[in-house]
mmCIF file of the C-alpha atoms, coordinates in Angstrom:
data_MODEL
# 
_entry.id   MODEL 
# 
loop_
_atom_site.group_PDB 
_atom_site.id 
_atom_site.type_symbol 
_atom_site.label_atom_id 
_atom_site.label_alt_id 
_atom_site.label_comp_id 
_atom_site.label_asym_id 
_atom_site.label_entity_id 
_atom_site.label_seq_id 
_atom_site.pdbx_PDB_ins_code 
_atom_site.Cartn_x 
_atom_site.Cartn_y 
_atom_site.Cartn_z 
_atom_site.occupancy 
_atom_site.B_iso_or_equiv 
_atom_site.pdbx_formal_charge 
_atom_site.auth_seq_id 
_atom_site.auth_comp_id 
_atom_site.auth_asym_id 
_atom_site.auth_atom_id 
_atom_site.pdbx_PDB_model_num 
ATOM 1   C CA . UNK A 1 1   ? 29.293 -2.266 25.225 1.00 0.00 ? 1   UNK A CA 1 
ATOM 2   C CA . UNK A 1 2   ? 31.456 -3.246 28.458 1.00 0.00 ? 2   UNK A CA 1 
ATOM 3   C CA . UNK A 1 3   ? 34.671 -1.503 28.278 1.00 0.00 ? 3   UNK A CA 1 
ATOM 4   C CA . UNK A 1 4   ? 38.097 -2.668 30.339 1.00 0.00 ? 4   UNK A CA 1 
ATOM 5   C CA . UNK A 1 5   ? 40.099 0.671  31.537 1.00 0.00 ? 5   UNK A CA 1 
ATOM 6   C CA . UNK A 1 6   ? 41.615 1.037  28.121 1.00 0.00 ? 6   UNK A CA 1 
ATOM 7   C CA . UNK A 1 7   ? 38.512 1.419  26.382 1.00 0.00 ? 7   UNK A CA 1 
ATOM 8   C CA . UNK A 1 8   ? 39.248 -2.243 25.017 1.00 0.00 ? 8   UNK A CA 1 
ATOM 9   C CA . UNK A 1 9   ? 35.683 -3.856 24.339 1.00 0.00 ? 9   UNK A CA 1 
ATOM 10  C CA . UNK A 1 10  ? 35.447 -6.769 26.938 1.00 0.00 ? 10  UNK A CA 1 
ATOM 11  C CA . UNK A 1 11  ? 31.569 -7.785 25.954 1.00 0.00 ? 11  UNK A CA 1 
ATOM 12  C CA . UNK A 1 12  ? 28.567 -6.083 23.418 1.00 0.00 ? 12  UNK A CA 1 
ATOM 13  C CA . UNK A 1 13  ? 25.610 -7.193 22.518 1.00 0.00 ? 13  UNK A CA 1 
ATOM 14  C CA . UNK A 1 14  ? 24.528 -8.822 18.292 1.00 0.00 ? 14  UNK A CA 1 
ATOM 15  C CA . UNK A 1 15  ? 22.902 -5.261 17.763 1.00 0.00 ? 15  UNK A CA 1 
ATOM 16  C CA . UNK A 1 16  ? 26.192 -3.280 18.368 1.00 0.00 ? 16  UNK A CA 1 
ATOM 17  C CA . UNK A 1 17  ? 27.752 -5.441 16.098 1.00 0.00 ? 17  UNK A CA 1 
ATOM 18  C CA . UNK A 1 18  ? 24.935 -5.269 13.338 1.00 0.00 ? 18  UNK A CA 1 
ATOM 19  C CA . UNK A 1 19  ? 25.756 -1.088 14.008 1.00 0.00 ? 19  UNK A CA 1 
ATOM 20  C CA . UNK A 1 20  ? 28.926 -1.466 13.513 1.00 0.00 ? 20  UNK A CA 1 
ATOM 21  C CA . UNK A 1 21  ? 28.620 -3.235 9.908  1.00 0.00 ? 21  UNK A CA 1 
ATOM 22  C CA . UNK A 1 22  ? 26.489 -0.378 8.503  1.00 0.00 ? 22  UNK A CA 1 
ATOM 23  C CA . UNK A 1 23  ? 29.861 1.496  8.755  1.00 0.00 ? 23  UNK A CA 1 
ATOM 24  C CA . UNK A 1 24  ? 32.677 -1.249 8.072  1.00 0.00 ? 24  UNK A CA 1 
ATOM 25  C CA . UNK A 1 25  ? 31.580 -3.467 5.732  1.00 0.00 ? 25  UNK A CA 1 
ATOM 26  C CA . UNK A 1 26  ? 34.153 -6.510 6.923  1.00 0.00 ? 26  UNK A CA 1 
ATOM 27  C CA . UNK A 1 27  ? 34.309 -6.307 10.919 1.00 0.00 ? 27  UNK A CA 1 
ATOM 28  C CA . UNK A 1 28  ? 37.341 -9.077 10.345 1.00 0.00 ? 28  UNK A CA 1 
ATOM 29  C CA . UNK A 1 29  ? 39.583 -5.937 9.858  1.00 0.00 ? 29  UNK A CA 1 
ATOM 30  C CA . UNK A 1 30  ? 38.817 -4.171 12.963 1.00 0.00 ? 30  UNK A CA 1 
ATOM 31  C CA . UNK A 1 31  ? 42.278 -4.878 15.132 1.00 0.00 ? 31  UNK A CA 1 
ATOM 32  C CA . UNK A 1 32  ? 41.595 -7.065 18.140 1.00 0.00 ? 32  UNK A CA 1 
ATOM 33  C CA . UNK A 1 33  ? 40.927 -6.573 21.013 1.00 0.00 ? 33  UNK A CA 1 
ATOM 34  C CA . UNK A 1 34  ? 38.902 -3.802 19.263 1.00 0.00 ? 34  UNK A CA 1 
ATOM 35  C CA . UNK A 1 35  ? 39.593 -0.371 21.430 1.00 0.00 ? 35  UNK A CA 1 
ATOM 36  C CA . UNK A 1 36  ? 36.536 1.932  20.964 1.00 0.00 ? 36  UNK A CA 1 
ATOM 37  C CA . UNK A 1 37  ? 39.215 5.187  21.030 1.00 0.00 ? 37  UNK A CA 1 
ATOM 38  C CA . UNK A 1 38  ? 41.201 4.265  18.466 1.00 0.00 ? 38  UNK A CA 1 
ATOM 39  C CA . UNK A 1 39  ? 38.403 2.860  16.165 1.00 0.00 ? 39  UNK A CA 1 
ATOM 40  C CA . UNK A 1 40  ? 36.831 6.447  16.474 1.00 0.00 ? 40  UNK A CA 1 
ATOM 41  C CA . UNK A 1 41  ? 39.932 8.279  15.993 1.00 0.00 ? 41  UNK A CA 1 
ATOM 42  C CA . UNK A 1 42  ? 42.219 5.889  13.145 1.00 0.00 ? 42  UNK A CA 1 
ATOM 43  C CA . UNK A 1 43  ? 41.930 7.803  10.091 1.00 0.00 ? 43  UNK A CA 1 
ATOM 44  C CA . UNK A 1 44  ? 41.846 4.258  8.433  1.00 0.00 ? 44  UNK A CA 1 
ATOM 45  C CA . UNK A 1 45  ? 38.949 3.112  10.683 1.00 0.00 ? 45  UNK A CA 1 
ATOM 46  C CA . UNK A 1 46  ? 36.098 5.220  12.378 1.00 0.00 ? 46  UNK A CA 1 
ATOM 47  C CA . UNK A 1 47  ? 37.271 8.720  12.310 1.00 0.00 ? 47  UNK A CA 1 
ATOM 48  C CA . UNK A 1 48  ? 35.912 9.382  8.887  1.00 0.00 ? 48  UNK A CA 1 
ATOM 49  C CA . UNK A 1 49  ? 32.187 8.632  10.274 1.00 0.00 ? 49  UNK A CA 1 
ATOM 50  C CA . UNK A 1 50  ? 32.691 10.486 13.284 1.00 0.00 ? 50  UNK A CA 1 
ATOM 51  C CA . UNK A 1 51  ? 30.453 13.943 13.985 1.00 0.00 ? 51  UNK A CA 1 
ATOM 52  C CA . UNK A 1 52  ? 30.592 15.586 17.390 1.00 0.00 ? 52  UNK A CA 1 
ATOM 53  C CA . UNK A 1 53  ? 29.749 18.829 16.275 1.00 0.00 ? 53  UNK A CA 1 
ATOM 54  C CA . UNK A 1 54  ? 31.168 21.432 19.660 1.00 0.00 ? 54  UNK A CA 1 
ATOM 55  C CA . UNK A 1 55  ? 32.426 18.598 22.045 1.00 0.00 ? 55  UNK A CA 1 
ATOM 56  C CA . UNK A 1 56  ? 35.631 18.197 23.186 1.00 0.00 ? 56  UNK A CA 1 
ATOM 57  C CA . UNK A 1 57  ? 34.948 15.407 25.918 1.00 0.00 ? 57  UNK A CA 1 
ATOM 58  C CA . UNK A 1 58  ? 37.207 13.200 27.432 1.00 0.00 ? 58  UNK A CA 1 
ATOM 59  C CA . UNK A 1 59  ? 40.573 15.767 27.273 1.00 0.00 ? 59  UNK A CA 1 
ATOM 60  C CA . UNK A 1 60  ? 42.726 13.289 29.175 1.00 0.00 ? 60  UNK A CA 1 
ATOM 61  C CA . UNK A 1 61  ? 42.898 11.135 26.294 1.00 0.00 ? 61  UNK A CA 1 
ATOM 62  C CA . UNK A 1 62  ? 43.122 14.402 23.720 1.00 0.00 ? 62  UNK A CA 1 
ATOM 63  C CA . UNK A 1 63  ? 47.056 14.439 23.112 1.00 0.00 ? 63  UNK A CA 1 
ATOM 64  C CA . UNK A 1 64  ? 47.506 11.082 22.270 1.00 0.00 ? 64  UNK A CA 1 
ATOM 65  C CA . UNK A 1 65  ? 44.224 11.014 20.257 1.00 0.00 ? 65  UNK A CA 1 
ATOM 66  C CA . UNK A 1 66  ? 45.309 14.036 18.051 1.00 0.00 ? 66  UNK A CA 1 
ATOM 67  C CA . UNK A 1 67  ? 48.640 13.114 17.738 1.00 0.00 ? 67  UNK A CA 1 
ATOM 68  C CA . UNK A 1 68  ? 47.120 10.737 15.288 1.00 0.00 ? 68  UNK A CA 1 
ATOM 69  C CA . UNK A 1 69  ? 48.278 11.539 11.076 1.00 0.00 ? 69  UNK A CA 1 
ATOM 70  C CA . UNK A 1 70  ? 46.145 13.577 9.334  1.00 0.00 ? 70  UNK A CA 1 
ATOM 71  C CA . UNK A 1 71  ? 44.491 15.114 12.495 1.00 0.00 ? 71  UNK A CA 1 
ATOM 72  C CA . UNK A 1 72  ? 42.653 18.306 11.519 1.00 0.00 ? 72  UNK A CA 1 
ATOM 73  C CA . UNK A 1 73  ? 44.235 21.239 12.838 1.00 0.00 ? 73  UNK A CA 1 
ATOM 74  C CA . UNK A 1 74  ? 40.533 22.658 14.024 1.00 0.00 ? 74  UNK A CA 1 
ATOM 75  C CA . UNK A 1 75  ? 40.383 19.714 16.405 1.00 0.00 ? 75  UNK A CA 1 
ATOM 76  C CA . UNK A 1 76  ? 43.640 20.365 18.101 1.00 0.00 ? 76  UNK A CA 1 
ATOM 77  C CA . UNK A 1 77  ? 41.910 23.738 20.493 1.00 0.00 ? 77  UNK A CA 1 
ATOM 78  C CA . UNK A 1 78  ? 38.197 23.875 21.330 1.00 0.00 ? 78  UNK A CA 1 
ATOM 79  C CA . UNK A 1 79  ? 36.657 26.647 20.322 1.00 0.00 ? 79  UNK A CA 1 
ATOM 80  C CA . UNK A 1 80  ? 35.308 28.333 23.771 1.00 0.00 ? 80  UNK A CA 1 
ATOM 81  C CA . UNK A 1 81  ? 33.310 30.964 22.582 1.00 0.00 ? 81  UNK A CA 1 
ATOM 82  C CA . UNK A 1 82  ? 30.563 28.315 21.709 1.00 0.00 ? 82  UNK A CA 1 
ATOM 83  C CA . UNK A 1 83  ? 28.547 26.865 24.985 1.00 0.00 ? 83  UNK A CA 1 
ATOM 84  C CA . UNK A 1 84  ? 29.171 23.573 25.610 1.00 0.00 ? 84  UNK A CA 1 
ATOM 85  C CA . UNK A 1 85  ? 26.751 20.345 26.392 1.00 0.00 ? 85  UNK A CA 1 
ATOM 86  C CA . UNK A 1 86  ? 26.759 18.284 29.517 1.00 0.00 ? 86  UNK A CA 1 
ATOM 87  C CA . UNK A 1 87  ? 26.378 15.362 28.108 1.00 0.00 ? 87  UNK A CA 1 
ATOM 88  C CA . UNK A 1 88  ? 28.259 13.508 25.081 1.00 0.00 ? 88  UNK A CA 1 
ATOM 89  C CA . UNK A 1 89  ? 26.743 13.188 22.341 1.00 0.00 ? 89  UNK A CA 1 
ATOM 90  C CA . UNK A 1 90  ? 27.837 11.339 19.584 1.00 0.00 ? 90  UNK A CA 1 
ATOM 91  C CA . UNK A 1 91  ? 26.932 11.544 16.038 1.00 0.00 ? 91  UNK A CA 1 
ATOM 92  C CA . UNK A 1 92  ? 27.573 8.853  13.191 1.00 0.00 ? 92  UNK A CA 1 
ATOM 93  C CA . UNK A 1 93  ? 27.098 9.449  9.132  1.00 0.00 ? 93  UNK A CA 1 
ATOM 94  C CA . UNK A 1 94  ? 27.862 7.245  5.914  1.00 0.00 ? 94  UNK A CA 1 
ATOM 95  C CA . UNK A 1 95  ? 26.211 8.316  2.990  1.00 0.00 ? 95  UNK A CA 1 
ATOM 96  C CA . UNK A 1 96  ? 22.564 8.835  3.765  1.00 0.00 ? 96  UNK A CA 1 
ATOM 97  C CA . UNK A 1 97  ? 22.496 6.640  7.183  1.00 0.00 ? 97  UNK A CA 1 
ATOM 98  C CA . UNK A 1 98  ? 22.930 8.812  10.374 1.00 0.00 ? 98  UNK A CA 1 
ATOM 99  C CA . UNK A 1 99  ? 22.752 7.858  13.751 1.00 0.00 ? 99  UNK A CA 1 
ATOM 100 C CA . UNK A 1 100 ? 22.355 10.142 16.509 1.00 0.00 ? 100 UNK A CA 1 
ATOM 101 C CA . UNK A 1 101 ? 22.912 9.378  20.324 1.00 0.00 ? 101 UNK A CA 1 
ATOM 102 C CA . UNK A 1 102 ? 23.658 10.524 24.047 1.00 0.00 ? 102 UNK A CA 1 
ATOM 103 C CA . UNK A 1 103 ? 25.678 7.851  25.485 1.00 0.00 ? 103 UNK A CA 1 
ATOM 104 C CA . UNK A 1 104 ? 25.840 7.515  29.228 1.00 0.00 ? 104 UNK A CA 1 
ATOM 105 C CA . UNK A 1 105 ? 29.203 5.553  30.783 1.00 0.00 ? 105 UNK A CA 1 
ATOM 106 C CA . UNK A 1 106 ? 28.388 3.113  33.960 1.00 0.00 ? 106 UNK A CA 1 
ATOM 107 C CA . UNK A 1 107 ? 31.082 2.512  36.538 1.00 0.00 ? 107 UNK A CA 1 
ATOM 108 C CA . UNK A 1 108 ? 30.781 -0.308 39.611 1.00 0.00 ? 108 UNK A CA 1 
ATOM 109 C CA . UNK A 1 109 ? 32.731 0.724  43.040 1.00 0.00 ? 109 UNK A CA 1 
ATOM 110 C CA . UNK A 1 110 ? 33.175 -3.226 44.050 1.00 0.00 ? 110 UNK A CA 1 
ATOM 111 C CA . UNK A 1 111 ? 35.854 -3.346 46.488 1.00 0.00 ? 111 UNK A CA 1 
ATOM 112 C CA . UNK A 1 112 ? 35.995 -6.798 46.603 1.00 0.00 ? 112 UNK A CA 1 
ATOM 113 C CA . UNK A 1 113 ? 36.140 -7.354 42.812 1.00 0.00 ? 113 UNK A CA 1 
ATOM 114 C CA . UNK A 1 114 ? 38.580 -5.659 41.505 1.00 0.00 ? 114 UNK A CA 1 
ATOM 115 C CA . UNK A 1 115 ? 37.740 -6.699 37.726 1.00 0.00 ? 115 UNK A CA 1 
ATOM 116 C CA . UNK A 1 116 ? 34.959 -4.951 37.952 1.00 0.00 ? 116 UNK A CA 1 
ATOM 117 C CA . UNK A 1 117 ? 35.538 -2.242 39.533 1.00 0.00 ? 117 UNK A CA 1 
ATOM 118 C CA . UNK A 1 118 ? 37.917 -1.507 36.002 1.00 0.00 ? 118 UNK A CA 1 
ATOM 119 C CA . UNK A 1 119 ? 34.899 -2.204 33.579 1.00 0.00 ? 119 UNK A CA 1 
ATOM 120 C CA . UNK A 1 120 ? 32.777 0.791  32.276 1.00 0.00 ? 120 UNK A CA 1 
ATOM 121 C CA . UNK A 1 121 ? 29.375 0.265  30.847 1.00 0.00 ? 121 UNK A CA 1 
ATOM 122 C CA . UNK A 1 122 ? 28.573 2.640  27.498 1.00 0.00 ? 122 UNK A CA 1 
ATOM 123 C CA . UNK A 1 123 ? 25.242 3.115  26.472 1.00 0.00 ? 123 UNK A CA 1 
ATOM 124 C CA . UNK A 1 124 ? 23.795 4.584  23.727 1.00 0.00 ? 124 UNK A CA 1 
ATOM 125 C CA . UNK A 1 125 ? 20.629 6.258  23.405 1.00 0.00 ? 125 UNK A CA 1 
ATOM 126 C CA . UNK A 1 126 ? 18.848 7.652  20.180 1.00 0.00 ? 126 UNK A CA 1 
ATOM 127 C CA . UNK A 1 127 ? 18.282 11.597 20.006 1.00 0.00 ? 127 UNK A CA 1 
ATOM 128 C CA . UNK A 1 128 ? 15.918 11.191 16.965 1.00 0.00 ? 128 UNK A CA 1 
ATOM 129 C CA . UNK A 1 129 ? 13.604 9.581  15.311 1.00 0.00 ? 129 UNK A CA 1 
ATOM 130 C CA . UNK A 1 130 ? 15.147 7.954  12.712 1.00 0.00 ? 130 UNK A CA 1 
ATOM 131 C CA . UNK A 1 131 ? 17.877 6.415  14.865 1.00 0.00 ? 131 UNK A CA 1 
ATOM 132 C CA . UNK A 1 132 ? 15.648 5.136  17.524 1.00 0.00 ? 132 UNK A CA 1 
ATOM 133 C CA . UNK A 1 133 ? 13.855 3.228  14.607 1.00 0.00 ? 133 UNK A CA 1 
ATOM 134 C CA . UNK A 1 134 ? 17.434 2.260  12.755 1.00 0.00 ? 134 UNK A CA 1 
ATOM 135 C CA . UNK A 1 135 ? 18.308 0.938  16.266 1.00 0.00 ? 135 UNK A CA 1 
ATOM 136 C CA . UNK A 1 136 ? 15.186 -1.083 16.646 1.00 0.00 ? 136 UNK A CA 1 
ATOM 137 C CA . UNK A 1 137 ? 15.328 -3.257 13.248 1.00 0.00 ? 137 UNK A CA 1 
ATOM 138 C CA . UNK A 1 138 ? 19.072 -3.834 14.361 1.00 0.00 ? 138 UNK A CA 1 
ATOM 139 C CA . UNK A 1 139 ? 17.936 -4.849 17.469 1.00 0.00 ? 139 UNK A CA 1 
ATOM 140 C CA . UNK A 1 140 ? 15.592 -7.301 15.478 1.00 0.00 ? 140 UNK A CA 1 
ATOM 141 C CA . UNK A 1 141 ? 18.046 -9.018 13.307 1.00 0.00 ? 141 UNK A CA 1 
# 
């Protein structure tokens, strides 16, 4: 996925799109432009598949994200005591499908474009097994 400066999805590839239908079965109701934040965090949308289990990433965004309805109050303070990762990792369940990954965000410094010097790059790559092999029939068709 290519991402503008407010996480709004600029360009993604057939296979995040075949992702994104194992979790909402009509993608016609995702608001547009879709905004990957707010998909993951609208009780009515993502945030019911979403499993980060001891990351708090991204805490610039973190007031206006929890100020969201129905927020749980556990996600509103990190819990410190528990070490946590370098990386982001984000995890993914509906029913029995779950997808694992370490995602990696790709930035340009192009001084002389300026539109791309806003767009970030997310990638997503499989921590198992099972989603590395979930993520190779989507890429399939």
């Amino acid at each position: 996925m290519v991402f503008d400066p407010h996480y709004n999805v600029v360009q993604a590839n057939p296979a995040t799109f075949r992702m994104l239908s194992l979790f909402f079965e009509d993608l016609s109701v995702l608001p547009q432009p879709i905004n990957i934040l707010e998909l993951l965090f609208d009780p009515k949308l993502g945030r019911t598949f979403l499993h980060r289990p001891n990351d708090e990433g991204l805490a610039r965004l973190r007031e206006r994200l929890l100020a969201y309805p129905d927020v749980p109050k556990s996600w509103h303070l990190p819990d410190v005591s528990k070490q946590m990762s370098p990386a982001l990792e984000v995890r993914l369940k509906r029913g029995d499908v779950e997808l694992a990954f370490l995602t990696t965000l790709t930035t340009f410094n192009a001084p002389q474009s300026v539109t791309v010097q806003e767009l970030v790059i997310e990638s997503y790559y499989p921590l198992d097994d099972a989603t590395a092999e979930l993520c190779a029939q989507l890429a399939d068709g």
